[in-house]
C-alpha positions in Angstrom: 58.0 23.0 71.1 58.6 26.2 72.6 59.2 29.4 72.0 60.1 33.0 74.3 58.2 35.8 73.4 58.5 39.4 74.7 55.3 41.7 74.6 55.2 45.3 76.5 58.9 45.6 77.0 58.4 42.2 79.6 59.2 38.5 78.5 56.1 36.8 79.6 58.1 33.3 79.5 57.5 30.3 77.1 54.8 29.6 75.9 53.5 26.0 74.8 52.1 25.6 71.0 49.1 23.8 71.5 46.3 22.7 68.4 45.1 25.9 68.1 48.5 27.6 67.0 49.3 24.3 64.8 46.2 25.2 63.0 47.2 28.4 61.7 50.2 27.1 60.6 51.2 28.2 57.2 54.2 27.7 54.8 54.7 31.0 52.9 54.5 30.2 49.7 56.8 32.0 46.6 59.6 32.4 49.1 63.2 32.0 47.9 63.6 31.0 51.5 62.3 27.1 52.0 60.7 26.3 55.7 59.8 29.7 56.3 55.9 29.3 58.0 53.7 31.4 59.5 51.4 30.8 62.6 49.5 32.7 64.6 50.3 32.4 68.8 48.0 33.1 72.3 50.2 34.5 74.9 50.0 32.5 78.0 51.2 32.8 81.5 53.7 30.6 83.2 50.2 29.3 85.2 48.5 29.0 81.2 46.0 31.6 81.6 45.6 34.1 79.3 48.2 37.1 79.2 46.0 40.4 79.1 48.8 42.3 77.1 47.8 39.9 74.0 45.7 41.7 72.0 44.5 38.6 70.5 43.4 37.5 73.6 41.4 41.4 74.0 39.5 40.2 70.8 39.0 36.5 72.1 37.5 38.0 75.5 35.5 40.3 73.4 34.0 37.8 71.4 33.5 35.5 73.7 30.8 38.2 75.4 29.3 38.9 72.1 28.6 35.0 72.1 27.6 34.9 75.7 24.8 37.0 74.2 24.2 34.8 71.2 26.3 36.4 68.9 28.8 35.9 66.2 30.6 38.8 65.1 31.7 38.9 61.0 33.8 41.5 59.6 35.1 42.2 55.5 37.9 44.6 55.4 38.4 47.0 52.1 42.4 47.6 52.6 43.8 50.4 50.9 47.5 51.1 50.6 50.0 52.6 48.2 52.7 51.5 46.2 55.7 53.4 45.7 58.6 53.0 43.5 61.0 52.9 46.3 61.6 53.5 49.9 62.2 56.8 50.2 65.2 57.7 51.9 65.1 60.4 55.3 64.4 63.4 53.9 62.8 62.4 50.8 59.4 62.6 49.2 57.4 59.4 48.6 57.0 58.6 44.6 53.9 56.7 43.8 54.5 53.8 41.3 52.0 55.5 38.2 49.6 57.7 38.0 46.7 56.0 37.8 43.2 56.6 39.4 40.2 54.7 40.5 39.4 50.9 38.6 42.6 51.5 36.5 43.3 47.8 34.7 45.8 48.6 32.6 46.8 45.2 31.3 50.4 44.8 32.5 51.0 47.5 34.6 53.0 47.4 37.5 50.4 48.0 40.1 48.1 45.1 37.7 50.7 42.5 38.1 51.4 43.3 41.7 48.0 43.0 42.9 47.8 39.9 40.8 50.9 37.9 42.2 49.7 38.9 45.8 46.1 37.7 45.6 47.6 33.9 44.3 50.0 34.1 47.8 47.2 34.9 49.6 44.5 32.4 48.4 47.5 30.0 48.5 47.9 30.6 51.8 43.9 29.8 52.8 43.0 33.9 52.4 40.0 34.4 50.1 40.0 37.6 48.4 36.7 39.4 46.6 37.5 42.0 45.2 40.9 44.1 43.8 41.6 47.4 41.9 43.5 50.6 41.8 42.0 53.2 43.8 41.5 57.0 43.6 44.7 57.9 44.1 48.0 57.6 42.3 50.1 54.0 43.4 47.1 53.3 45.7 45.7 50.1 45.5 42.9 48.2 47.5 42.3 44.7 48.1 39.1 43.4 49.9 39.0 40.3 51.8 35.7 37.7 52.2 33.5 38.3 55.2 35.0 35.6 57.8 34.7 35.5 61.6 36.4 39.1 63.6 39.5 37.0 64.3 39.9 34.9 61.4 39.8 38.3 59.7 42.2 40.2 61.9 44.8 37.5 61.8 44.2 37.4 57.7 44.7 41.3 58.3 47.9 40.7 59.9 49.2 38.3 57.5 47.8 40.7 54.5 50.2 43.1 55.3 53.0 40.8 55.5 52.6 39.5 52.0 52.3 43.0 50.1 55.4 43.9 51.8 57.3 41.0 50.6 55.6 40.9 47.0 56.5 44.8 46.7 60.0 43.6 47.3 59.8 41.1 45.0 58.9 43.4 42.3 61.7 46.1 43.2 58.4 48.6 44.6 57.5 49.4 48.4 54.3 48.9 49.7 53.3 51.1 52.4 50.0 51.6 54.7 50.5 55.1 56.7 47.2 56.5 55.9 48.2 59.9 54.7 51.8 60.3 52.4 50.9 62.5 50.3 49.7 66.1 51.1 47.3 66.5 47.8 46.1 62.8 47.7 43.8 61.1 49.6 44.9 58.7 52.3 44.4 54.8 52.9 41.8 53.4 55.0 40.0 49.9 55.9 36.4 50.2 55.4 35.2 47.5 57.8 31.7 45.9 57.0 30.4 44.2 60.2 27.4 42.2 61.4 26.5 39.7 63.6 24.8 36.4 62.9 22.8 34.4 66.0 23.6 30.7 64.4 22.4 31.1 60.9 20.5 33.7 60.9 21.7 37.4 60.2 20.5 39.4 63.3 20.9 42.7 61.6 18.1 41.5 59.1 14.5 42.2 58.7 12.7 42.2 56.2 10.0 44.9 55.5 12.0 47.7 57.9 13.7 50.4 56.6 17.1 49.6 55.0 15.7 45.8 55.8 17.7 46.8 59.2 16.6 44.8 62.4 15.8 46.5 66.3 19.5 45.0 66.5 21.3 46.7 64.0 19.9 50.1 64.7 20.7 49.9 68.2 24.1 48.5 67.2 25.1 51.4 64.5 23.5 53.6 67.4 26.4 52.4 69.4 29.1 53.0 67.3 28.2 57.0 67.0 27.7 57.3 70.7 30.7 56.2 71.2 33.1 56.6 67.8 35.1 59.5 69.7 36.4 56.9 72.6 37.3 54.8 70.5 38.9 56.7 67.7 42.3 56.5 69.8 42.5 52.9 68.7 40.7 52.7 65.3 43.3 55.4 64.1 46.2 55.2 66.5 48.9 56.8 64.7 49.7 61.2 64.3 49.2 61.0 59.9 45.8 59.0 61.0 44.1 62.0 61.3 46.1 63.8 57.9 43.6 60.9 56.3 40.2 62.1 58.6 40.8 65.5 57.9 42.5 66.2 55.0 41.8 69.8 53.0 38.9 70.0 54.8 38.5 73.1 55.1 39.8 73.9 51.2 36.8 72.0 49.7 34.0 70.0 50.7 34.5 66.0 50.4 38.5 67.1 49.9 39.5 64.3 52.7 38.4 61.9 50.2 36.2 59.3 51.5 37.8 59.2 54.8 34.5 60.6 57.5 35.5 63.2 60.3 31.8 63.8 61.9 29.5 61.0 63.4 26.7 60.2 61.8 25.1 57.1 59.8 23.2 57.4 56.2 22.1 55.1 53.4 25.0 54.6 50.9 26.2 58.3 52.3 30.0 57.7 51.9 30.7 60.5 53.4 29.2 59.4 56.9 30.8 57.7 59.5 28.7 54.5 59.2 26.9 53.5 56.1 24.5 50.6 55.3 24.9 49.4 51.9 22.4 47.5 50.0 24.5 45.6 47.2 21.5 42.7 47.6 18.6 44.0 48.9 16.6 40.9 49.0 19.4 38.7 50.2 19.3 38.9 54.3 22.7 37.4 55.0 24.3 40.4 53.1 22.7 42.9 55.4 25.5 44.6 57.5 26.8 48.0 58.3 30.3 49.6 57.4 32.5 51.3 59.8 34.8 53.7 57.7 36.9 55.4 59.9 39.5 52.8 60.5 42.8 52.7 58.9 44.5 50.1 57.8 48.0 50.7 60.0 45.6 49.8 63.0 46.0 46.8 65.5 43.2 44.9 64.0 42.6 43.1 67.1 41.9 46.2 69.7 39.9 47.8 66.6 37.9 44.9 66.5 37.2 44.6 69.9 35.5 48.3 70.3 33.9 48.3 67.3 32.1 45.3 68.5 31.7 46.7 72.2 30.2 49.9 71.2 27.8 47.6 69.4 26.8 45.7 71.7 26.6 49.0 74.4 23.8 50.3 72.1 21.9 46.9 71.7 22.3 46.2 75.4 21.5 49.7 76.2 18.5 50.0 73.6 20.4 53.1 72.0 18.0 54.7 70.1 19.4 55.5 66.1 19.5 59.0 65.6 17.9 60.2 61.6 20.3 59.2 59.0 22.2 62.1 56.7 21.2 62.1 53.3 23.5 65.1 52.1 27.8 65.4 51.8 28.5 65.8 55.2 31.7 67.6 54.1 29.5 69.9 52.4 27.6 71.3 54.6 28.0 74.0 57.1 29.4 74.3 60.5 26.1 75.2 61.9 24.0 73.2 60.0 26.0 70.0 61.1 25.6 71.1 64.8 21.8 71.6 63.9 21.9 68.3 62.6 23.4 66.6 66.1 26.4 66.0 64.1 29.5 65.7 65.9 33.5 65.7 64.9 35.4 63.2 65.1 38.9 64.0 67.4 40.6 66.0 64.7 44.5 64.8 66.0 45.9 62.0 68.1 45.9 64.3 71.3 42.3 65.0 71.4 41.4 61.0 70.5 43.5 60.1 73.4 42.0 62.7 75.8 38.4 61.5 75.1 39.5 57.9 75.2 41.1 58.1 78.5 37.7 58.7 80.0 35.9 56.3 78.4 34.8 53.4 80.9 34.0 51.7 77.6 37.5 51.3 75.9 39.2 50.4 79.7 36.9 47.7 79.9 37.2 46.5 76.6 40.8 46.8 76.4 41.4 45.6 79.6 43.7 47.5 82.3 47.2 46.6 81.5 46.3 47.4 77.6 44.4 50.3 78.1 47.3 51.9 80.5 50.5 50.8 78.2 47.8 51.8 75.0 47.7 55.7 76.4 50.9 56.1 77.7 52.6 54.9 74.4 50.3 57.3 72.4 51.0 60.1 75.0 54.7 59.4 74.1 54.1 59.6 70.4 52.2 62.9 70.6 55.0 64.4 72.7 57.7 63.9 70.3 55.8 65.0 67.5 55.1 68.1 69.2 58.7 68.6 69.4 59.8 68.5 65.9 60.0 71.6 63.5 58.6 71.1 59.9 59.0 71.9 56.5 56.5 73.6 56.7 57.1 75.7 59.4 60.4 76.3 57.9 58.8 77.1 55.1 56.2 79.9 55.8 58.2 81.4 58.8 62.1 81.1 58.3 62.2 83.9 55.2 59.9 86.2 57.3 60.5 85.8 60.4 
């Protein structure tokens, strides 16, 4: 059984279903269509070898270095998306499904009975779930998935989205996850909590240090903030990603929700880049550190993959963990973030692509043939955005201009 698959505007040729691809297969369950499956694929070359234009097989190689060095990598996404009551047509605003805000249960609700329906297709489908409400925002929902190997969890990712688009049209709704549709709400992320075990053991644990955080951990969330701006470009790869980052920031402190724009780590700070949570304190397989940048319209796969390299730079490079931020980052001042060594974040997609382009880091991770088609496909995007005129502009300038 065979089938042709294109990737990068190039077929790569057939490519043979071996055990590893019969594994992931998957009926789809609640389908008015019987026979429909789902499986999940490694590009190969006509020799077999791996095709580096899979991003599967980017995370697969990353991994497989992690482990080199006696690592497992684990990952729990928080997905946040919104529901709308239709899609809107060109032209039109978006129209969230209520207006509810955050842990809104309202017994037979729309959003209540969506989120219900698509957590049984999920766990039908071998997806554990552990948590599910309404967020802050009106029609915006998030659903958390158990902590589960990097690539079980991107490919859960993958097949996440797919089922709240089909269970939104099911229930005559849209589900969408651009980060930022509405001007005056805040956007959608996927607040990634990460660790890394060495067999059974949780290496970011130790008990008796601060935050019960290990030499590994602090060198690996050390890591991430040297090098969050490279990889921005791919944990937020899209022109509204960084609508969500920023926001109103300057309007009013904390206004770009809980979405982080500056690099730096704190204790249950939510409005740092990386925070270390301690739900179970005394419990050292729950220690772990959460990335929150990311959005959830990301390639899970490449985001994976540098998240876990810039990790692993700082433990393999002994990074040394700057002093955590106790106060609203948001809140604070221009110069007392820069006397605090805090940094920005890239504020649009051009300036995440410019840094990223020079990181030795993200090429290496990526891989060449990704990391070229990566940048010239965001270089694209940028362009044509540039080009358009918008409302706004039309707005403001047209009756005075």
């Amino acid at each position: 059984m065979a089938d042709n698959v294109m990737t990068f505007r190039y077929v790569v040729k057939e490519v043979a279903i071996g055990e590893g691809v019969r594994a992931s297969f998957m009926p789809k369950p609640f389908t008015e269509y019987p026979g429909v499956a789902r499986m999940f694929c490694d590009i190969l070359l006509p020799d077999g070898s791996p095709s580096y234009a899979d991003p599967r097989w980017v995370l697969k190689r990353n991994l497989a270095r992690a482990s080199e060095l006696g690592f497992t990598f684990y990952a729990h996404p928080e997905i946040e998306f919104f529901l709308l009551k239709e899609r809107p047509a060109a032209g039109n605003r978006p129209e969230p499904i209520d207006t509810g805000g955050y842990y809104d249960h309202t017994p037979h609700s729309i959003a209540h009975d969506f989120r219900r329906t698509a957590i049984t297709m999920l766990e039908s489908m071998g997806i554990s779930v552990e948590y599910s409400h309404h967020e802050g925002a009106p029609g915006q929902q998030e659903i958390d998935l158990r902590y589960a190997d990097a690539l079980t969890t991107a490919d859960n990712i993958m097949s996440f989205r797919l089922v709240m688009k089909e269970v939104a049209i099911e229930q005559g709704v849209y589900a969408t996850f651009m980060p930022k549709p509405f001007t005056d709400h805040p956007g959608s992320g996927m607040h990634t909590h990460v660790s890394l075990f060495e067999g059974d053991k949780n290496a970011f644990y130790e008990a008796g240090a601060e935050f019960q955080l290990s030499k590994t951990a602090r060198a690996f969330i050390a890591g991430l903030l040297r090098h969050a701006p490279e990889i921005t470009a791919v944990c937020n790869q899209w022109v509204n990603s960084y609508k969500r980052l920023w926001g109103a920031a300057e309007r009013t402190a904390g206004a770009g929700g809980e979405a982080p724009a500056y690099v730096c780590w704190g204790h249950n700070n939510r409005s740092a880049l990386v925070r270390v949570p301690m739900y179970k304190p005394h419990k050292g397989n729950s220690t772990r550190v959460e990335f929150r940048s990311v959005d959830a319209a990301c390639n899970p796969y490449l985001a994976f993959a540098v998240i876990l390299a810039a990790g692993l730079k700082g433990i393999e490079g002994d990074y040394e963990l700057p002093p955590g931020a106790e106060d609203d980052v948001w809140a604070l001042t221009s110069a007392e973030r820069r006397a605090l060594g805090i940094r920005p974040l890239p504020q649009d997609l051009d300036q995440a692509i410019r840094v990223m382009q020079d990181s030795e880091l993200v090429a290496e991770t990526l891989g060449e043939h990704v990391f070229d088609f990566f940048l010239r496909n965001k270089r694209e995007e940028w362009q044509e955005y540039r080009r358009q005129v918008t409302e706004y502009e039309l707005g403001r300038y047209l009756p005075m201009l």
